[in-house]
N, C-alpha and C positions, 0 to 999 in steps of 0.2 A: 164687653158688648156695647156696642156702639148706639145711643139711643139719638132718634131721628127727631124732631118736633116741625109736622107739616101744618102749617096755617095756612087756612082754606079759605080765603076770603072773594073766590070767583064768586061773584053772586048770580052770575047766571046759569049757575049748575053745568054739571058733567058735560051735558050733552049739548050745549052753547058755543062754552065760555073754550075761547083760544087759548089762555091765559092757564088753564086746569090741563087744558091738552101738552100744554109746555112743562109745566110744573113735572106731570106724571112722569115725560121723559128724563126729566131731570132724577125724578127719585126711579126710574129703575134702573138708574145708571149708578145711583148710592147702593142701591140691592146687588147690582152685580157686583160691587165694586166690597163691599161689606155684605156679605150673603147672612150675617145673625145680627144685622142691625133689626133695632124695632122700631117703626116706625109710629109714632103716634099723630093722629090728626085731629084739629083744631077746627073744625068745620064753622064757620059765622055763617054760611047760607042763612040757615035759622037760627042765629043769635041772638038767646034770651038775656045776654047780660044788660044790665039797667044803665044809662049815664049815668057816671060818676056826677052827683051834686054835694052841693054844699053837707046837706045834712047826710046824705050816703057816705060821704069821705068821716064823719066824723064815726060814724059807723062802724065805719073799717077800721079805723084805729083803735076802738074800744073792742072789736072781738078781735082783732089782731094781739093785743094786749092779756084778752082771757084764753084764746088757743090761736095759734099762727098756726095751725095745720088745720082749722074749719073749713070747712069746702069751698068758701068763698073765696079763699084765695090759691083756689086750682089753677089758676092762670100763670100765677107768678112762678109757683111751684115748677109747673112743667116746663116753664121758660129758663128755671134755674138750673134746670134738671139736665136738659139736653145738651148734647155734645154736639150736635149741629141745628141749626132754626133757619129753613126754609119758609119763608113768607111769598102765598102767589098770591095778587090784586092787581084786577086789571086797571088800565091808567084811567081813573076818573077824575075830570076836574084840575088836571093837573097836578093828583096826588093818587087814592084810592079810594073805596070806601067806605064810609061812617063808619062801620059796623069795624071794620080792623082797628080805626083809633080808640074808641072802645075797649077792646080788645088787650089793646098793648097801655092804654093805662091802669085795664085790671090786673096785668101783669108788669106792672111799674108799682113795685109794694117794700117799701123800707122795713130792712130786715131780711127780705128774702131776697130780692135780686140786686138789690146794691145797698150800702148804707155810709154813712160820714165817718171820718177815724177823730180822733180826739182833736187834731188840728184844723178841723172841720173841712177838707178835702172830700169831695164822694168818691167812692170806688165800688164798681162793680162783684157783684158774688156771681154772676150766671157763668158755669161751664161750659161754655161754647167757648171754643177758639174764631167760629166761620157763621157769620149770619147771609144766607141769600136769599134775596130777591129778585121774583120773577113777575113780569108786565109783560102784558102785550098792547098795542094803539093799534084802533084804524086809522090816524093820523100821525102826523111825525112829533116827538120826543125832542129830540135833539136835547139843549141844555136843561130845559124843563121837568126833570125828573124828580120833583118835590115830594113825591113818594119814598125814592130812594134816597135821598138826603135827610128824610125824617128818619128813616128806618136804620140807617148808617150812625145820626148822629146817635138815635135811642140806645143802640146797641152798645157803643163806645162808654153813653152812662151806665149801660147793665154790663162792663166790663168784658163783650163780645169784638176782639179787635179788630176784626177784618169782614169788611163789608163787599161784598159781590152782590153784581146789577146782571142782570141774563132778559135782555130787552129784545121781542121784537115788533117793528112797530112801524106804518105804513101799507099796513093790511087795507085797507080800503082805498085805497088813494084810488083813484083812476086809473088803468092799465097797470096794475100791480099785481106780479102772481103769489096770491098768499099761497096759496098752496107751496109754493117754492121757499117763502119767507120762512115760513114754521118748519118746513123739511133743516133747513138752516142753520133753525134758530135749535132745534133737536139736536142735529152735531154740533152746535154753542153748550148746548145743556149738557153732552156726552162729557163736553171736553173738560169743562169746569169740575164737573166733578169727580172726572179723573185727577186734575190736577191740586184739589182738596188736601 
């Protein structure tokens, strides 16, 4: 059975966020395509996790050390866990955010999603073969996708090798029919995850 991990980082909710309307096409095209997939979701809308600081990191390594399965490190776990990791965050700032980096360094946790071999090498432990990510821009993208460049290279250290970008972007520009864009960018979404 196929387990899904959606990270929800639209922070303008359901009924907004362009970027959540993409996402969803994307994942019922995994459900048709895997009808006993489970899909778990990651919601940051309301993300209580804390910034990782200095004395928090130390933190974690001492209950990491007394239980690696404490709930605190939910993140890592589920990240390790899934057979595929969709990531939607609409393009902020030229990346996404706050709230997903967060996120993805509570699940950046030694021992559970990647760790060193004795020749001090890192290698990934997370079960994904396919991490994707999804954006949408009211303005244009182009090479600037520093969102997905982070999310690609993270992946590669959680031992996730293949990185897919599902972009669409120029929603607002002036004379631009989003509505056409997103119709589009849905058959993009269809397509990619048939070809998964």
């Amino acid at each position: 059975m196929k387990e899904i991990l959606f990270v929800n980082a639209c922070m303008r909710g359901q009924g907004l966020s362009r970027t959540w309307r993409l996402s969803q096409a994307f994942l019922q095209a995994c459900r048709e395509r895997w009808p006993d997939a489970i899909v778990t979701e990651r919601d940051l809308t309301g993300c209580d996790l804390p910034i990782l600081s200095g004395p928090m990191t130390d933190e974690r390594d001492s209950r990491f050390l007394a239980d690696p399965h404490d709930p605190m490190f939910q993140p890592a776990w589920e990240m390790s866990r899934a057979d595929l990791v969709v990531v939607a965050a609409p393009y902020w700032d030229l990346a996404f955010p706050a709230a997903l980096k967060v996120y993805l360094e509570w699940a950046s946790v030694l021992g559970i999603t990647f760790h060193y071999t004795e020749q001090g090498a890192q290698e990934g432990l997370c079960k994904a073969r396919n991490l994707v990510y999804i954006t949408t821009a009211g303005g244009p993208v182009g090479e600037d996708n520093f969102g997905f460049q982070y999310l690609r290279g993270l992946g590669n250290m959680l031992g996730i090798p293949q990185a897919h970008c599902l972009t669409v972007e120029g929603l607002d520009v002036w004379g631009a029919d989003a509505q056409a864009l997103m119709a589009q960018g849905a058959v993009q979404a269809r397509a990619l995850a048939a070809a998964l």
